[in-house]
C-alpha positions in Angstrom: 33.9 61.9 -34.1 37.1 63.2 -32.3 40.2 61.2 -32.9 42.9 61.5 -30.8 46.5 59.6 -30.4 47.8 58.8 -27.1 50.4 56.7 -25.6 50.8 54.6 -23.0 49.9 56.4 -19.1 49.0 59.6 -21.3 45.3 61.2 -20.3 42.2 62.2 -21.9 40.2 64.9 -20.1 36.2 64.7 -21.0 34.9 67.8 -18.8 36.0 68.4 -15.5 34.9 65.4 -14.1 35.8 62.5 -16.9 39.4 60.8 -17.5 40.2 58.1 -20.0 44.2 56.9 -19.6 45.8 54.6 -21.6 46.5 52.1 -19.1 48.7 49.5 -21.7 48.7 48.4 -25.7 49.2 44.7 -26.5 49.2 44.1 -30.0 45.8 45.4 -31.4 44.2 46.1 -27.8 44.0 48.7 -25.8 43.5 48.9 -21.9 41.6 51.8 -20.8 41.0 53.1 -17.1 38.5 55.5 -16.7 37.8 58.1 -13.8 34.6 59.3 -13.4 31.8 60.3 -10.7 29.6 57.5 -9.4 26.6 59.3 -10.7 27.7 58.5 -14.3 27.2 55.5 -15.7 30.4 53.3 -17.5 29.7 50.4 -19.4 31.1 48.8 -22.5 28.6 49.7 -25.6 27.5 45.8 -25.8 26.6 46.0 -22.2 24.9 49.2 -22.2 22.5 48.3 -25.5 21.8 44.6 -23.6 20.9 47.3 -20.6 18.7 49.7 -23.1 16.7 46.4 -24.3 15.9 44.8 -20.8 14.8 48.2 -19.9 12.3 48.6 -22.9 11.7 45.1 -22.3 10.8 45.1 -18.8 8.2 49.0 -19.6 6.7 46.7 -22.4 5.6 44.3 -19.7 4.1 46.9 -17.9 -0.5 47.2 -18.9 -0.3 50.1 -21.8 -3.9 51.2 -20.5 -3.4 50.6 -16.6 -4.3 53.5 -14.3 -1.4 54.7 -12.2 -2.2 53.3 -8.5 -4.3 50.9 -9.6 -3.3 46.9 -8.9 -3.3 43.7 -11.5 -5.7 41.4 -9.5 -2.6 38.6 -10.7 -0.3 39.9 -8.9 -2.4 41.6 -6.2 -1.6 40.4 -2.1 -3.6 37.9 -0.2 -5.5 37.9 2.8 -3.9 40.5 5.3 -2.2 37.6 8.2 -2.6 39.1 11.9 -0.1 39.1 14.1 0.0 37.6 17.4 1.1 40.4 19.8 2.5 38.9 23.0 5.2 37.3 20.4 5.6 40.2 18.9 6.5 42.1 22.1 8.6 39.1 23.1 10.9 39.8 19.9 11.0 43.5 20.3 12.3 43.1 23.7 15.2 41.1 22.6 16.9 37.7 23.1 16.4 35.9 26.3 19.6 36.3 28.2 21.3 33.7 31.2 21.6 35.2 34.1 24.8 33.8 35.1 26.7 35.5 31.5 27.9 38.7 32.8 30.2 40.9 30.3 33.1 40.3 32.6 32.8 36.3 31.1 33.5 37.8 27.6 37.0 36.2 26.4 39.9 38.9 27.1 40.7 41.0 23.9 44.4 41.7 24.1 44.9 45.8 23.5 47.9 46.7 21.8 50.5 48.5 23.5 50.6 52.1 23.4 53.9 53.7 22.9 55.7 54.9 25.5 57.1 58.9 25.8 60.3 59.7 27.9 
C-alpha cells in the first residue's frame, strides 16, 4: 500500500485519467472529491462489496444446468394478445385535432429584445 500525506485542496494523480483532492479535514475525517471518467466505476468499499454480493446473488438465481436460449416454463409469456388494427392505425395517425385550433390561437410568447447596433 502507497501512503501518502496531503493537505487540504492538494491532488493525487492515479493515471492520466484519476484525481483524488483533499476537499476538507474535520477532526478525524476526511472529505475526498474524486475525478474520474464515467466509464469507471466510484463507490465507497461498503457499497461496492453490498454491489459484489447482489451480483453473485442475483447469477446464483440463475438454473446452473439451463441451456442458453432456452425459457423457465415459470416465467415463460402467455398467450400472444392480437391487436385490433383499425385502432392501431387510429393511434399511429395521431391525436384527433379541432378544427377551429389553428397555431395562430397559441398564447403569444413574448421574444426578448435583441440589442440594438448604432
Amino acid at each position: 500500500m502507497l501512503v501518502l500525506s496531503r493537505q487540504r485542496d492538494e491532488t493525487i494523480m492515479i493515471g492520466d485519467e484519476i484525481e483524488i483532492t483533499v476537499v476538507d479535514i474535520r477532526g478525524d475525517k476526511v472529505r475526498l472529491g474524486i475525478t474520474a471518467p464515467t466509464r469507471i466505476a466510484v463507490h465507497r468499499k461498503e457499497i461496492y462489496e453490498a454491489i459484489k454480493a447482489e451480483n453473485k446473488q442475483a447469477s446464483r438465481a440463475i438454473t446452473p444446468g439451463a441451456a442458453i436460449g432456452s425459457i423457465d416454463p415459470s416465467i415463460a409469456p402467455g398467450p400472444a394478445k392480437t391487436i385490433n388494427t383499425s385502432k392501431t392505425a387510429r393511434l399511429a395517425a395521431g391525436p384527433a385535432r379541432s378544427p377551429d385550433l389553428t397555431l395562430t390561437d397559441a398564447p403569444a410568447v413574448p421574444r426578448r429584445a435583441e440589442p440594438r447596433t448604432a
